[in-house]
N, C-alpha and C positions, 0 to 999 in steps of 0.2 A: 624520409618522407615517401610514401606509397605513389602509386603509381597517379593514381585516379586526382592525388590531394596535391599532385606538380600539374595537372591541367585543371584543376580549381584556379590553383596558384595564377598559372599565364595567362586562363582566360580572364580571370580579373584584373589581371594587368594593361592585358590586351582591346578590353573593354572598357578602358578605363581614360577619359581625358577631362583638359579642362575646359577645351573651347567645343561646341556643338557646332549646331544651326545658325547662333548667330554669326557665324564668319560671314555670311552674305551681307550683313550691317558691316564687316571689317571692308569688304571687298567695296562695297559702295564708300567708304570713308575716304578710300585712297582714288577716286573718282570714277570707279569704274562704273559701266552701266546696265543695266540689266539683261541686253540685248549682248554686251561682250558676257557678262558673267555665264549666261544660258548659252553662248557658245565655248567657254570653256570648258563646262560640265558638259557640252554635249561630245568635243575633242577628249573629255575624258573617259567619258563611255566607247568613244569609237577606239580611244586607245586598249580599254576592255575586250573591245570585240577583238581584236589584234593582237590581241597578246595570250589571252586566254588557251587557246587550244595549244601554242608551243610552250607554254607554264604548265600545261598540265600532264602532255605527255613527258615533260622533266620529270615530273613528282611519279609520275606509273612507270617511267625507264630508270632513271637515276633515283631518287628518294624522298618520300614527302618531305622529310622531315630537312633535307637539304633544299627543295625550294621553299617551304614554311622560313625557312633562317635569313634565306635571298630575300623575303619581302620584308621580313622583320629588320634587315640593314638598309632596305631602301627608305621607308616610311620617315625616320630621323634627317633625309636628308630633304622627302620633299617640306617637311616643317622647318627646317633650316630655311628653303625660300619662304613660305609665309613668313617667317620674320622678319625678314629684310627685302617682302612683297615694295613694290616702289609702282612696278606698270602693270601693265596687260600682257605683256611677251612674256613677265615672270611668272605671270597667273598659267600662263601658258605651259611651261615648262615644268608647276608643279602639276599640271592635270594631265600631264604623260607619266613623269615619277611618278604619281599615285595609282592611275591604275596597272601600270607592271607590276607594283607593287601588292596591290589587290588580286592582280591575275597566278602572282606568284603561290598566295596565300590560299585563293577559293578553290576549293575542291581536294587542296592536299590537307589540308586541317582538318577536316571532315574525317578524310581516310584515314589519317594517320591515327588519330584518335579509334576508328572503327576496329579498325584493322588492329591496334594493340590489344583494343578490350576482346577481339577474336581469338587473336593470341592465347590470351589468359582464359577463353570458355568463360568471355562475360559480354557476348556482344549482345544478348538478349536486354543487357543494363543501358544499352548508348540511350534511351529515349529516356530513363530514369536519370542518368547522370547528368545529360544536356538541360535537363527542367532544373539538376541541383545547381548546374554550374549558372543558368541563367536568374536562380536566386538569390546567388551571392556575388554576380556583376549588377544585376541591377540598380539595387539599391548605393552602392558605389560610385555608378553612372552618373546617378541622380543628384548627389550632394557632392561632382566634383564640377559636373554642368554648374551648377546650382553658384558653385563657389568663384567658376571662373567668369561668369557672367556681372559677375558683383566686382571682381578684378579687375575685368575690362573696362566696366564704367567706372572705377576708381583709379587705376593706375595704364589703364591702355590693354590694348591685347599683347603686347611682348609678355610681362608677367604670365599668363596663360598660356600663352603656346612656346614658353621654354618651360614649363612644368608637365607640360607634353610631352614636350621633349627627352625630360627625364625618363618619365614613366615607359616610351618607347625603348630607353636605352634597357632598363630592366628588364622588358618584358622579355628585349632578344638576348641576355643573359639568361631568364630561366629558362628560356626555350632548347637553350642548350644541352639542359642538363635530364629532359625528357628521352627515355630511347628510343628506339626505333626498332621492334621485333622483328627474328623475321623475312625482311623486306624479301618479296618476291616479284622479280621483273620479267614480263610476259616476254614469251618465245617470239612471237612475232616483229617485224622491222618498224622502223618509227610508221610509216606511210600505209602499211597492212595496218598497223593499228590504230592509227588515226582514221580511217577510211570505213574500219570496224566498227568502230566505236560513233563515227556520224551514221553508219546504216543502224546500228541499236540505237540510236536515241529516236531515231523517226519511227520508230513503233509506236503505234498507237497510244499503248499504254502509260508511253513517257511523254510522246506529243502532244498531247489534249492536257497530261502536266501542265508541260513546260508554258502552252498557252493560256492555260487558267491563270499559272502565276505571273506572268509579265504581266497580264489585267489587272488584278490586282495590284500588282506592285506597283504599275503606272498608275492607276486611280488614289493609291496611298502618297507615291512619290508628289501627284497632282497636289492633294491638299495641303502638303508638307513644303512644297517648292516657292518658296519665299513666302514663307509662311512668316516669319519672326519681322521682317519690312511690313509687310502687311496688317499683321496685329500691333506691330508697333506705334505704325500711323494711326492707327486705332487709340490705341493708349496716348499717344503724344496727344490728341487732339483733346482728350478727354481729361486729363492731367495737366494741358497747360504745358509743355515739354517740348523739347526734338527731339529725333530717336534716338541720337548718342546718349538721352538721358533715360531713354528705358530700357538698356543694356542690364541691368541689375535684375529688373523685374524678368525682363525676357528670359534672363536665365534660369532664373526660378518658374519659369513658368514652361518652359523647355524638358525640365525634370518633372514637374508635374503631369504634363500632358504628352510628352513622349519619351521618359523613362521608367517613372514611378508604374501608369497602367500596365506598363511589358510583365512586370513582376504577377498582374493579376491574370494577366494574357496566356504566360504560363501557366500557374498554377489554378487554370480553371478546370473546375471538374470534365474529366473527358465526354461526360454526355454535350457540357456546357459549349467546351474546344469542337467537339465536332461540329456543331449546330453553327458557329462564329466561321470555323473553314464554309461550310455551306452557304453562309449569309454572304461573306465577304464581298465577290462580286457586284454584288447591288447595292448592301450599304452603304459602301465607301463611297462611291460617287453621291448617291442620296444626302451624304451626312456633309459631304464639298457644298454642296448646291446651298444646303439649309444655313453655312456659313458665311454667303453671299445674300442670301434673302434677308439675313437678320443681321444686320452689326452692330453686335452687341458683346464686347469684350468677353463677360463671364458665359455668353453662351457660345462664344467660338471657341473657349477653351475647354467647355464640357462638351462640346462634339468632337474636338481632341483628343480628349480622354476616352472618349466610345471609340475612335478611329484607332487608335493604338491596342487597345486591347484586341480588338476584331481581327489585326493587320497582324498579332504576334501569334495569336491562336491559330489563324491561318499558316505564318508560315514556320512554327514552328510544327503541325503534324505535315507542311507538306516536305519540309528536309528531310525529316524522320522516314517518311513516304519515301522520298526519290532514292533514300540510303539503300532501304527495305527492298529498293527496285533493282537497283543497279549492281550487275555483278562486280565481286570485288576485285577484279585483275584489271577494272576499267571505269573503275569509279572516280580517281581523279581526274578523267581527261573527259569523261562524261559530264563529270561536273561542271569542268571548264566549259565544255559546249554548251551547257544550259547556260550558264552566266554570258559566254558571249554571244548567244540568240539574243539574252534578254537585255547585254549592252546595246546590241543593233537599234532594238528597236526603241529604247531609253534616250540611245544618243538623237534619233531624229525626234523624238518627243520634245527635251530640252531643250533643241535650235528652235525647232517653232514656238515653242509656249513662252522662250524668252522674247523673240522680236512679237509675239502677241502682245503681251504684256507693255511693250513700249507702244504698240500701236494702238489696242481699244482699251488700255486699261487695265491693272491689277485684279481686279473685283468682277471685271465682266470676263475675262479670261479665264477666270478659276470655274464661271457660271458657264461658259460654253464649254471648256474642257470635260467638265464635269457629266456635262448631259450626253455629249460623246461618250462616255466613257463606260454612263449607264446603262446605254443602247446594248455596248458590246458585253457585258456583265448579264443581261435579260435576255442577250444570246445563247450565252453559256449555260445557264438556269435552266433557258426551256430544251435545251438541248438533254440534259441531266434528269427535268424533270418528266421530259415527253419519249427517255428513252434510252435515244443511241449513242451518249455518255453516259449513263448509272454507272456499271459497268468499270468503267474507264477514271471515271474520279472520286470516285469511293474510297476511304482509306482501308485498306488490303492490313495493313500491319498493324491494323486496332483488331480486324478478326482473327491475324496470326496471333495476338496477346493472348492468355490462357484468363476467361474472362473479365474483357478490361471493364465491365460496366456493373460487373457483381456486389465490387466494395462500396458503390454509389446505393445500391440498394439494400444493404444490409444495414 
């Protein structure tokens, strides 16, 4: 098996589970509250922010492909505690494993893949490969979402999160069997380099990034963050139910609305994908708000599906972007500092939108997040559109393509 068809291989492994979004209905089952849940997710971004940058200069000193393995053996153990989840201490303890475990993985995954396909004189293909790989996860996402949702409300969440479990143990077997070319570890001391590497990211060029994407991410994360509680109480009310009985449909409806659109999200026509990067800031929040004005099941699940596609179009040209940007002796520890900028600012997101949420409400909390959210999105816009970002967050590595927009008009 070639090189390119072992990281088809992992990422669909990797990509691959049986329990989603509905864990927040798991997480509520065993009594927990919304106000602990959004502070474990928010302890789990802070453990993001924390870990991130000494995960990444592992993978730029030592070898991605050795912290890629570090996270791939931690991930089995923190779903070892979701199974045998009992309190809040345990929730606790998996939202520290899990992001060491993330921290492990962001930015050396990235390089490691880059850096092979440079290896080979094919690093001109990472944007073509990453749309094939993300072709042949998706669709797999979706009908295992799909399947474990149907499991949970049938036999409980154990059944799903030890088929999890599985598919983790394989994934850190094939990972294994990926090489690693190559590898070359900068001359500089861990501290030189790390100190490097925070004065390159504060360049303009990567800074007006890094803040375009935590907006958005937050404004997506906003719509998505108990999101399945939410439309549930929708569905139970409407169906006659509780929400442990629309486990089945949620998850079916989880694959529709945030896996199946990623598949169109990718493969939209690049004039389409750039237009979607460009809208992103404003619509997202716009399309939160319109899911609050109207509760109505079938149309909060078609503004799902517009959120998703917008949110993958988006960030799939802006990783390809930050690759394009960042040099390669300092790519994984860069990357790290972009991911724990944007846990910082995720993790204070979480604490508060969870005690909101207990305090004015599910439904008015998504509507004032929401319009916060589009303020700073109609910042960013007029900022691009009146100027002194154009410049700055344009995608650069659509005009390095040898014309990417020619085969659209032929």
């Amino acid at each position: 098996m070639d090189l390119i068809r072992k990281y088809k291989l992992f990422f669909a492994l990797l990509n691959t589970g049986f329990v989603g979004n509905i864990l927040v209905i798991y997480y509520l089952s065993k009594g927990l509250t919304y106000a602990q849940i959004g502070t474990a997710i928010a302890i789990s971004t802070i453990g993001t922010f924390l870990f991130e940058v000494p995960t990444g200069v592992v993978a730029d000193k030592i070898s991605r492909k050795t912290s890629v393995l570090i996270s791939l053996t931690l991930y089995p153990i923190g779903t070892l505690i979701l199974i045998f989840l009992k309190n809040f201490p345990m929730l606790i303890a998996y939202s520290i494993i899990t992001p060491l475990a993330v921290a492990f993985m962001s930015g050396s995954l990235q390089a490691w893949l880059y850096d092979n396909l440079k290896h080979l004189g094919r690093e001109k293909e990472y944007r073509a490969v990453m749309r094939d790989v993300k072709t042949i996860t998706l669709p797999l996402t979706a009908l295992t979402v799909a399947i474990g949702g149907i499991l949970a409300q049938l036999y409980g969440f154990t059944l799903p999160l030890a088929l999890t479990l599985i598919l983790e143990i394989g994934t850190l077997i094939v990972a294994l069997t990926i090489p690693e070319y190559e590898f070359q570890k900068p001359e500089r001391s861990y501290l030189s380099h790390t100190l490097q590497s925070f004065k390159e990211i504060r360049r303009p060029e990567l800074l007006w990034l890094i803040i375009l994407s935590i907006t958005v991410v937050m404004a997506t994360n906003q719509f998505r963050q108990f999101f399945e509680p939410y439309l549930g109480d929708i569905l139970a009310k409407n169906l006659k139910t509780t929400l442990m009985g629309t486990l089945g449909i949620l998850g079916i409806i989880e694959a529709i609305v945030k896996v199946i659109p990623k598949l169109i999200g990718i493969r939209l026509r690049d004039s389409w994908s750039i237009k979607a990067y460009s809208l992103a800031p404003v619509i997202i929040p716009v399309l939160t708000a319109l899911s609050v004005i109207y509760q109505n099941p079938l149309w909060i699940i078609a503004l799902g599906i517009i959120v998703t596609i917008v949110h993958t179009a988006f960030g799939f040209n802006l990783g390809v972007e930050l690759q394009h940007r960042i040099p390669s002796e300092k790519r994984a520890t860069m990357m790290s500092i972009y991911s724990m900028v944007s846990a910082l600012a995720m993790s204070g997101f979480y604490f508060i939108y969870g005690f909101v949420v207990d305090w004015v409400g599910l439904a008015e909390a998504r509507l004032l997040f929401a319009l916060i959210l589009l303020g700073a999105g109609v910042l960013l816009k007029a900022g691009e559109l009146l100027g002194p970002l154009k410049d700055v967050l344009k995608l650069r590595h659509m005009e390095a393509m040898p014309n990417p927009l020619k085969s659209e008009k032929s």
